[in-house]
C-alpha positions as CSV (number, residue, x, y, z in Angstrom):
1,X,-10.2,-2.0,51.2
2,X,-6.6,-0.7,50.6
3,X,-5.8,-4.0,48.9
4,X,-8.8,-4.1,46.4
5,X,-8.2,-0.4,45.8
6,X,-4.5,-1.4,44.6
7,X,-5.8,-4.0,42.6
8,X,-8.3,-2.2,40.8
9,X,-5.0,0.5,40.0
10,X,-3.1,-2.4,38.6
11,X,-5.8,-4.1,36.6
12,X,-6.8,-0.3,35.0
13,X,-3.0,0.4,34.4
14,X,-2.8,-2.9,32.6
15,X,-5.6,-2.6,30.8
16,X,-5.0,1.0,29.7
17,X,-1.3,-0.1,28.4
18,X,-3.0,-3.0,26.7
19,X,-5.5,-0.6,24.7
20,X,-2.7,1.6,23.9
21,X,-1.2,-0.9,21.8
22,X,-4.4,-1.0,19.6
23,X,-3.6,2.3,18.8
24,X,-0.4,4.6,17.4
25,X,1.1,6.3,20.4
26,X,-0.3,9.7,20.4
27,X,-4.1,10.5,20.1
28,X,-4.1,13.1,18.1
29,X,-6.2,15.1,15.7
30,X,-7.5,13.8,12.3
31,X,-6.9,15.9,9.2
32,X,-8.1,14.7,5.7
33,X,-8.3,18.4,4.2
34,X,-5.6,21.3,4.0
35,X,-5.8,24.4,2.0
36,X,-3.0,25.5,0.4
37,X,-1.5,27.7,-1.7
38,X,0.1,26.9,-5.4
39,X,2.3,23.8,-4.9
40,X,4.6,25.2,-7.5
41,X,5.2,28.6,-6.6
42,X,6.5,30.2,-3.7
43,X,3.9,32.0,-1.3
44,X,4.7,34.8,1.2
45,X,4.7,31.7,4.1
46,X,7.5,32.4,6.7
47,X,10.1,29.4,5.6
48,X,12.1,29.9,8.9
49,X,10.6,26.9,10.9
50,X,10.6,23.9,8.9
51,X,8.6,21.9,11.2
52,X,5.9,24.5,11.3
53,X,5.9,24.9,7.7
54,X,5.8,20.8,7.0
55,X,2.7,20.9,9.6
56,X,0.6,23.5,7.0
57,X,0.8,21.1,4.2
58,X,0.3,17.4,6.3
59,X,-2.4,15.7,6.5
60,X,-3.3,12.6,9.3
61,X,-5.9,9.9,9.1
62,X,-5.2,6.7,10.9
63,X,-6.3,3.1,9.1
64,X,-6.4,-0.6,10.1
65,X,-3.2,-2.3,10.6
66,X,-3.0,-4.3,7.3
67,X,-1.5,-7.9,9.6
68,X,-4.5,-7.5,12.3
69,X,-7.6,-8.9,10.4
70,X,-9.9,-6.7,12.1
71,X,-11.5,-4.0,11.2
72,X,-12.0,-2.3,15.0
73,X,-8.7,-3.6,16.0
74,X,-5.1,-2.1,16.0
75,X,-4.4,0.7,13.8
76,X,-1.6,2.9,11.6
77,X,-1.5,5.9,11.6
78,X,-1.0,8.3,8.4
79,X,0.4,11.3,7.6
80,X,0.7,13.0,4.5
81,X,3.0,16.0,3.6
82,X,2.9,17.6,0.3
83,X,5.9,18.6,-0.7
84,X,5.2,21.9,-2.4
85,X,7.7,25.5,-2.7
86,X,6.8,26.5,0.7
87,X,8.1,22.7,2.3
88,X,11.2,22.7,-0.2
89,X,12.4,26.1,0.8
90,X,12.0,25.3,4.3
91,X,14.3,22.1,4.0
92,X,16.7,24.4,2.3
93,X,16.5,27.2,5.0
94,X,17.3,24.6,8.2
95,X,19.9,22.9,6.0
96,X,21.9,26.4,5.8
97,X,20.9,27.6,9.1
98,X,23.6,28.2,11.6
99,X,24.3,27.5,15.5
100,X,22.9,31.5,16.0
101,X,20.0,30.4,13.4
102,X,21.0,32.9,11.0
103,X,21.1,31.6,7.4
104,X,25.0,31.2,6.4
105,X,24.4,32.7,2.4
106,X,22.8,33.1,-0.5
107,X,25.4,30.4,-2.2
108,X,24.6,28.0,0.3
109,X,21.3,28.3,-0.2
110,X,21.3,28.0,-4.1
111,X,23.4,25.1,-3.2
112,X,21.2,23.4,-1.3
113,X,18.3,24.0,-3.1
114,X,20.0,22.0,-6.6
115,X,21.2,19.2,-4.3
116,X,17.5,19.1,-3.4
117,X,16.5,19.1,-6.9
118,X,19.0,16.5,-8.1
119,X,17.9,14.1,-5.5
120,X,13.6,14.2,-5.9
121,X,13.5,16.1,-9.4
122,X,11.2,18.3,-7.9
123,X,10.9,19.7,-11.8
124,X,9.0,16.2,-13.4
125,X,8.0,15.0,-10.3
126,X,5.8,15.9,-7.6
127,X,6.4,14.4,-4.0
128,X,4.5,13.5,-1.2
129,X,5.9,12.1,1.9
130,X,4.0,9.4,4.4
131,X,5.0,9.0,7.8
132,X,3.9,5.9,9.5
133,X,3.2,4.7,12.4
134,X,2.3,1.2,14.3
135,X,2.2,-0.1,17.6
136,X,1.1,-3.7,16.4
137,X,4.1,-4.6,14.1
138,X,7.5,-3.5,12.2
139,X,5.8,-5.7,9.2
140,X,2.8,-3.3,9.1
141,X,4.8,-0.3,7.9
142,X,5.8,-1.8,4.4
143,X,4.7,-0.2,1.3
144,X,3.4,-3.1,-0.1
145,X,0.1,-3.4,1.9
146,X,-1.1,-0.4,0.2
147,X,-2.4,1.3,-3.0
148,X,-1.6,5.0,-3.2
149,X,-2.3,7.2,-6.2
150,X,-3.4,10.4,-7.4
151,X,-6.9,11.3,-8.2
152,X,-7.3,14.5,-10.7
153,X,-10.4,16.3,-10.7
154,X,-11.8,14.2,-13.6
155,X,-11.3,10.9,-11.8
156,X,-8.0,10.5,-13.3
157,X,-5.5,8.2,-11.4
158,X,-1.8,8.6,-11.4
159,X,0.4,5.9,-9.9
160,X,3.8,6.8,-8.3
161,X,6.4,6.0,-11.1
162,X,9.0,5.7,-7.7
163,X,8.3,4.4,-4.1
164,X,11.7,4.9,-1.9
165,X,10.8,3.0,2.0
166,X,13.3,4.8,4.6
167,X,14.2,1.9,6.9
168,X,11.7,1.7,9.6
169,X,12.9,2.7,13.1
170,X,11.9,0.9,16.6
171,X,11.0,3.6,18.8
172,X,9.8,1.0,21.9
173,X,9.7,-2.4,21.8
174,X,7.1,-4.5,23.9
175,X,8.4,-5.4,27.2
176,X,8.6,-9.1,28.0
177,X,6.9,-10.7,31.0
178,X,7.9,-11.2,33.9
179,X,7.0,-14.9,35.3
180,X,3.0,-14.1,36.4
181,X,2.8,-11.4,34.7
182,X,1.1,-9.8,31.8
183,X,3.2,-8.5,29.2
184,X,3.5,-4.6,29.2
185,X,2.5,-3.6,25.3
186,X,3.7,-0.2,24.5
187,X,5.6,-1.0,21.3
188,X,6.1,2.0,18.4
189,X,7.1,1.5,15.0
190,X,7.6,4.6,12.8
191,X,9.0,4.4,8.9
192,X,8.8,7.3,6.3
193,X,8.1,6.8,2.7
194,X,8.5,8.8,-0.3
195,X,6.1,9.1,-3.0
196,X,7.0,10.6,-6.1
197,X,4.2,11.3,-8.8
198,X,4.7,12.2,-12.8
199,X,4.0,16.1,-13.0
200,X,2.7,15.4,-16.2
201,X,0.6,12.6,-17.9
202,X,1.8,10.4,-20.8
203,X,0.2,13.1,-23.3
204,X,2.7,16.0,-22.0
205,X,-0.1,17.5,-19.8
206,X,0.3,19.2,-16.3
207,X,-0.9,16.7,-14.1
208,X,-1.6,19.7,-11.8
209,X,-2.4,22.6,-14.0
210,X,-3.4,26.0,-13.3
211,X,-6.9,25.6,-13.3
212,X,-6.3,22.6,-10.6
213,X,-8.1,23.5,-7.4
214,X,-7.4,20.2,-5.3
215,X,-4.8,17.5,-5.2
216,X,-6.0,14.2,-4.0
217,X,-4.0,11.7,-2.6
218,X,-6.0,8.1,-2.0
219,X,-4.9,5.6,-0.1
220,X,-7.0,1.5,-0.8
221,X,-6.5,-1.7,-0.2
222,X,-7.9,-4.6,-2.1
223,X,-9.6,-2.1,-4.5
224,X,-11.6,-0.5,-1.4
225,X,-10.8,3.1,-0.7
226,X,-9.5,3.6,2.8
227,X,-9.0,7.3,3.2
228,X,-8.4,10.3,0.9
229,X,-6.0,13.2,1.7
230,X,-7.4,16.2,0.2
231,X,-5.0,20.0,-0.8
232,X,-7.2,22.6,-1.7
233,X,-5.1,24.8,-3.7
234,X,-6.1,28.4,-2.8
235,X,-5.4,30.5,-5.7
236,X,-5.3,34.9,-5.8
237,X,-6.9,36.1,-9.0
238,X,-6.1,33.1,-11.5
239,X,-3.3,35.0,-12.8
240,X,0.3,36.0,-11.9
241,X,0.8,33.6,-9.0
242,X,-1.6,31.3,-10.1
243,X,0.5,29.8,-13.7
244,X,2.1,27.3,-13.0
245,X,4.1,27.0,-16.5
246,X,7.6,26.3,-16.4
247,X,8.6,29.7,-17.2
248,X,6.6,30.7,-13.8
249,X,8.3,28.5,-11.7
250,X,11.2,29.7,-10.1
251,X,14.5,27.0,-9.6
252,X,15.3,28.2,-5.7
253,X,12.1,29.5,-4.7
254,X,13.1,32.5,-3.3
């Protein structure tokens, strides 16, 4: 009895790690919709914990791994973080943080916040960050499987006009097996990519204006639709806080 008891351990053990490579590494929570407030302007939000900050603007779906085939087989998972005043202020706040977490000055801060600038052009462009995630294959995580754009609110789509791929990282590899053995499969794969979409069309209009109350970002393959990340922008009033003209947008966000 002992002995059939142990097998039955083994044989659920191996068939849990087996299933676990079917999907990313963490079950967690799917979130196509976030409400947020004006992209371009800075809210009242409490900027001193970037990773809580990043977590109000991300969206997570997951899809099927592009080199699988199969439909209800392994999967990737996405998130989506759009990077609006609230998320850019953060960034700046940790990078000018010090070992007692107090920020080190206002210069430093103003500092960080052009570097910032002069590295996305967070003044023509508008970007959105994916975090991916696989536990079938390094290969899945490539840009190139996918077509991402932005969908305005009259069925409008806007390409990215730049795509930069982070170099994907090999959190666990499968392990080999040993002779008579099945192979443990517990392999991770993460890689981020930046998205960066025109802030306005070819005609010199906001892309997202202040009369925009969603920003969709879908994500197809083959010319089907696989999932769409949805930002309701929450606006006070439709005034003040709501323009979002260049005059009303503030260069450090503070």
């Amino acid at each position: 009895m002992v002995y059939r008891f142990l097998l039955a351990v083994v044989a659920t053990s191996v068939i849990c790690v087996f299933v676990q490579a079917c999907t990313p590494s963490r079950s967690l929570p799917q979130i196509s919709t976030r409400e947020v407030p004006d992209p371009f302007v800075r809210s009242t939000q409490d900027a001193s914990d970037d990773s809580l900050v990043r977590a109000k603007w991300m969206c997570r779906t997951t899809v099927p791994d592009p080199l699988a085939g199969q439909e209800d087989g392994p999967k990737i998972r996405f998130e989506a973080t759009l990077y609006g005043e609230d998320v850019i202020v953060a960034e700046v706040v940790k990078e000018c943080r010090g070992p007692e977490g107090l920020v080190a000055s206002d210069t430093c801060v103003s500092a960080s916040r052009e570097r910032y600038r002069s590295v996305h052009r967070d003044d023509t462009r508008l970007r959105i960050r994916l975090d991916l995630e696989s536990s079938f294959s390094v290969n899945s995580l490539n840009s190139r499987f996918w077509d991402v754009y932005l969908k305005d609110e009259r069925g409008i789509a806007y390409e990215p006009v730049e795509i930069v791929q982070n170099a994907p990282v090999i959190v666990r590899e499968d392990t080999l097996p040993e002779p008579g053995r099945a192979p443990v499969r517990g392999a991770v794969y993460r890689r981020a990519i930046d998205m960066y979409f025109p802030r306005e069309d070819a005609f010199g209009t906001d892309v997202i204006s202040s009369s925009t109350r969603e920003v969709r970002l879908v994500v197809s393959q083959n010319r089907r639709e696989l999932t769409t990340f949805v930002w309701r922008i929450k606006r006070t009033g439709d005034s003040g806080t709501a323009r979002t003209g260049s005059a009303q947008r503030a260069p450090s966000g503070f």
